[in-house]
N, C-alpha and C positions, 0 to 999 in steps of 0.2 A: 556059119560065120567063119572067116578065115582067121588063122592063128597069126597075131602079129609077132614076127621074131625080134624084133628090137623098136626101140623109140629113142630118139634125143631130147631129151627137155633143155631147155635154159630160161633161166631164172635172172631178172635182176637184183641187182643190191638195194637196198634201201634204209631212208634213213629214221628212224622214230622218233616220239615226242616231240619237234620243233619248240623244244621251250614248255611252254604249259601242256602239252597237251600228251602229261603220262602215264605211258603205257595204253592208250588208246586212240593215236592219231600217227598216222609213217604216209612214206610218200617212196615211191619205187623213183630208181635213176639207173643213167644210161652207162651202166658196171654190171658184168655180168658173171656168171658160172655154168656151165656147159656140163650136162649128163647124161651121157648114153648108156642105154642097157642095152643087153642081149643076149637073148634065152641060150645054158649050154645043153649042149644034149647029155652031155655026163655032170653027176651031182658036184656041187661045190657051188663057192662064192670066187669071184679075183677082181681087186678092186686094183684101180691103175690112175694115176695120180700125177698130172702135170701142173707146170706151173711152180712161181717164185717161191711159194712155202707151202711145195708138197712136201714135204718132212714133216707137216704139220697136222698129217690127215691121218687117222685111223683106216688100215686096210684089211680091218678083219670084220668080222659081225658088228662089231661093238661102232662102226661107223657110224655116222647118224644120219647117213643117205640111206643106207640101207637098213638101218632097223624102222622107218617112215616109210622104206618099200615091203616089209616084213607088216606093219602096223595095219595097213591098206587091206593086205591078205586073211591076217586073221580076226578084221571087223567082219568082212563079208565070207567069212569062215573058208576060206580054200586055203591049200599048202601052197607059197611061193614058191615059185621055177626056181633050179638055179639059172644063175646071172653071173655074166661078165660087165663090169661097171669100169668106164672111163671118167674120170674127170679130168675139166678144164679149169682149174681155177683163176678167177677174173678179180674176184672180190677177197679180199681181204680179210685174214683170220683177226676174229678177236679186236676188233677193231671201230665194233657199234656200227657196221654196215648189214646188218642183219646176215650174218653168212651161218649162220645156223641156220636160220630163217629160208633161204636157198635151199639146204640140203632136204628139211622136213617138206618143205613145198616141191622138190626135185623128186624126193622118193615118193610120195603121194601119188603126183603126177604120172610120173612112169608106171607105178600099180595099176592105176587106173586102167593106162593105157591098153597096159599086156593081158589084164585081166577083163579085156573086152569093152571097158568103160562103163561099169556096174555103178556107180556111185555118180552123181549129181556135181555139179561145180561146187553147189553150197554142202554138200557133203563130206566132200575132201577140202572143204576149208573150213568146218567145222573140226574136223580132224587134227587138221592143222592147230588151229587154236589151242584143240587140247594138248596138245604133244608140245609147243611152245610155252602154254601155259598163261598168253596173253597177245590180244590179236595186231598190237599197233606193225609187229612187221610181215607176218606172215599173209595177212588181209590183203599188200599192197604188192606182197612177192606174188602172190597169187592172179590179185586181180588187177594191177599197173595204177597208177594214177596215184593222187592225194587218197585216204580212205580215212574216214571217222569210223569208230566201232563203237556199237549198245553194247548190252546185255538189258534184256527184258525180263530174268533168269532162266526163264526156259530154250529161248533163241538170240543172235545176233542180229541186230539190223545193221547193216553197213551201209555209211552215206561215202558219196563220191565228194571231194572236196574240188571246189572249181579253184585252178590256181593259174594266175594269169600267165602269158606266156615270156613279160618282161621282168619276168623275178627269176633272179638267174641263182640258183645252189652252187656255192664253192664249198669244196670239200677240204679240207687241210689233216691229211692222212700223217700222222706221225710212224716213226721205226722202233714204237715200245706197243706192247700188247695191255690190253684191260678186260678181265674177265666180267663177264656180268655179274658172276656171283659174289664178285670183291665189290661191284660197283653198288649194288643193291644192300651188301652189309653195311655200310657205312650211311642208310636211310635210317633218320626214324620209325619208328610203329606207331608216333602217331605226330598229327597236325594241328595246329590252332584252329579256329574259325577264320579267324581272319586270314591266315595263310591259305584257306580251301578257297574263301571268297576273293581270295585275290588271284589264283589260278583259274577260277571260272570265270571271273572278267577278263583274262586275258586270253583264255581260250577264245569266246566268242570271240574276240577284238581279232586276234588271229586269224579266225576262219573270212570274217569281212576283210581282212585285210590282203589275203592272200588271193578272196575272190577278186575285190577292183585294182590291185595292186598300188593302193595308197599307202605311200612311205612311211608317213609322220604316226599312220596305224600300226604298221609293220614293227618301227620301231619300238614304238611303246608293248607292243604284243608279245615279242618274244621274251619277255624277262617270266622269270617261275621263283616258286619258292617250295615246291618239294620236292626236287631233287640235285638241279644245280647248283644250290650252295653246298652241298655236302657231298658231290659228286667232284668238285671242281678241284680240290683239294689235291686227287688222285691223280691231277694231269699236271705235269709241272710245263709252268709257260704260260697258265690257261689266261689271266691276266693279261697279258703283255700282248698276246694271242689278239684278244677281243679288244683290246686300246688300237692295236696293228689295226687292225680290219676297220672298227666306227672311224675309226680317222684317214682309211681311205676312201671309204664313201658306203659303206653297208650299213643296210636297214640294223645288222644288230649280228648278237656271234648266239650258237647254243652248243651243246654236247651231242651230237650225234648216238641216239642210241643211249648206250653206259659208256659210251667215249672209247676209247680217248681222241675220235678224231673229230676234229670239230668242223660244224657245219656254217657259214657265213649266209646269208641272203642278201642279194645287190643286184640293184638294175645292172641291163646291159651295159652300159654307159660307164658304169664302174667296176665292175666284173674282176675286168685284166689286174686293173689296179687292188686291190681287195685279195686277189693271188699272191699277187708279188709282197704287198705286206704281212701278210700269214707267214711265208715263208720265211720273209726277212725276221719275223720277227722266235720264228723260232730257231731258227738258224743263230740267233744272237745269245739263246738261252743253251747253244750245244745242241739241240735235236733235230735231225735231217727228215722233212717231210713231205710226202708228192702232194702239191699242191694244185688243185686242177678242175676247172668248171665243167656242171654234167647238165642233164636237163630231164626233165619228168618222162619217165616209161610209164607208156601209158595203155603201152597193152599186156603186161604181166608174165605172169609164165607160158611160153608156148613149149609145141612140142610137133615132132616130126616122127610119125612111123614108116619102118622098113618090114617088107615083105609081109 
């Protein structure tokens, strides 16, 4: 078997929970991150770092592209090569675009690759899971499309969510960062009944909704009650945000991820317009945001080897 000397992954961004569906439902989009490795013949690591908020990336071990290519090595017991790593970055630090999600799926990927391709697709996205710690985005970096995730406890079953093709994702990226572990402090530890039964009717209502792309579904589906009211707090605007957007014409607003960027869902038909009031309307509150329509990747992480 020949030794492959380098690979390029790229990854989409993707977005999780759509509203009720947390921590176990994401959907991959057309935002991406680019990672090349390549075997050095002398020992060491060098990571190299492009892009609007490379200042923002760890370039020593403690990266988390590369301890996800370090993770890969010592499941199937072999010492990692060194490596020269580039990044591209596409997506968005800190910003509930899954860009963690990228890197633990980026280094995975690239192990796999260099190390002959030892491990199964469902193995490195078991992997994955664990190393995230919860499957709604790394399922979707991995495998593209809408993705439901089980747990049965011993395995995942991953269903493919069908989402029509005139349900258009606007994305309304704000210029403040949200970590997730601020976003997730501010949850409860625990729910009512009636708050669990009303995120599982709306999950389901979701899932039909996004398959026929029935609005009046749409709308009513994306509201939740365990975690965007106490997530929403953390976003200033988020109000004004989601009055902006239903009243240009969108099925409904959610928190993308832990936010803070928020995610709008709108026919074609309404799209442009649904852009332009996100932005107006945080632009009114002092926050400058890229505001900008994507569409479901729906073939996930690929990757290219050299030599």
């Amino acid at each position: 078997m020949s030794v492959v000397s380098g690979v390029t992954v790229t990854v989409p961004a993707t977005t999780a929970n759509l509203g009720p569906g947390f921590d176990c439902i994401g959907a991959a989009l057309t935002l991406y991150n680019v990672f090349n490795f390549n075997r050095l013949d002398e020992g060491g690591l060098t990571i190299h770092v492009t892009g609007e908020e490379a200042d923002g990336v760890q370039t020593d071990e403690s990266n988390l592209l590369y301890q996800a290519f370090v993770k890969l090595y010592q499941y199937i017991e072999q010492i990692p090569p060194s490596v020269k790593i580039e990044i591209q970055l596409g997506v968005p630090l800190a910003r509930g675009l899954g860009s963690s999600a990228t890197a633990i799926v980026g280094g995975l990927v690239a192990a796999n690759q260099l190390a002959g391709e030892p491990l199964s697709q469902l193995q490195v996205m078991e992997l994955a899971i664990a190393m995230e710690g919860h499957p709604d985005n790394v399922v979707p970096a991995l495998l593209g499309g809408c993705r439901l995730a089980a747990s049965n406890g011993a395995a995942w079953e991953i269903c493919d969510v069908p989402w029509q093709e005139n349900i258009i994702p606007v994305l309304a990226i704000p210029d403040f960062e949200l970590s997730t572990s601020e976003a997730r402090r501010v949850l409860p530890t625990e729910f009512s009944r009636a708050d669990a039964i009303f995120n599982t009717a709306h999950l389901g209502l979701l899932l039909r909704g996004l398959a026929t792309g029935k609005g009046e579904w749409l709308k009513t589906a994306l509201q939740d009650k365990l975690h965007q009211p106490y997530r929403k707090a953390l976003i200033r605007g988020y109000d004004a945000v989601n009055m902006a957007a239903v009243a240009a014409g969108a099925y409904g607003m959610v928190i993308s991820g832990a936010g803070p960027t928020l995610l709008a869902l709108a026919d074609a038909e309404h799209a442009q317009a649904v852009e332009a009031a996100m932005r107006t309307a945080w632009q009114a509150e002092g926050i400058t945001a890229v505001v900008r329509s994507l569409s479901l990747d729906n073939q996930g992480a690929r990757s290219v080897k050299q030599g």
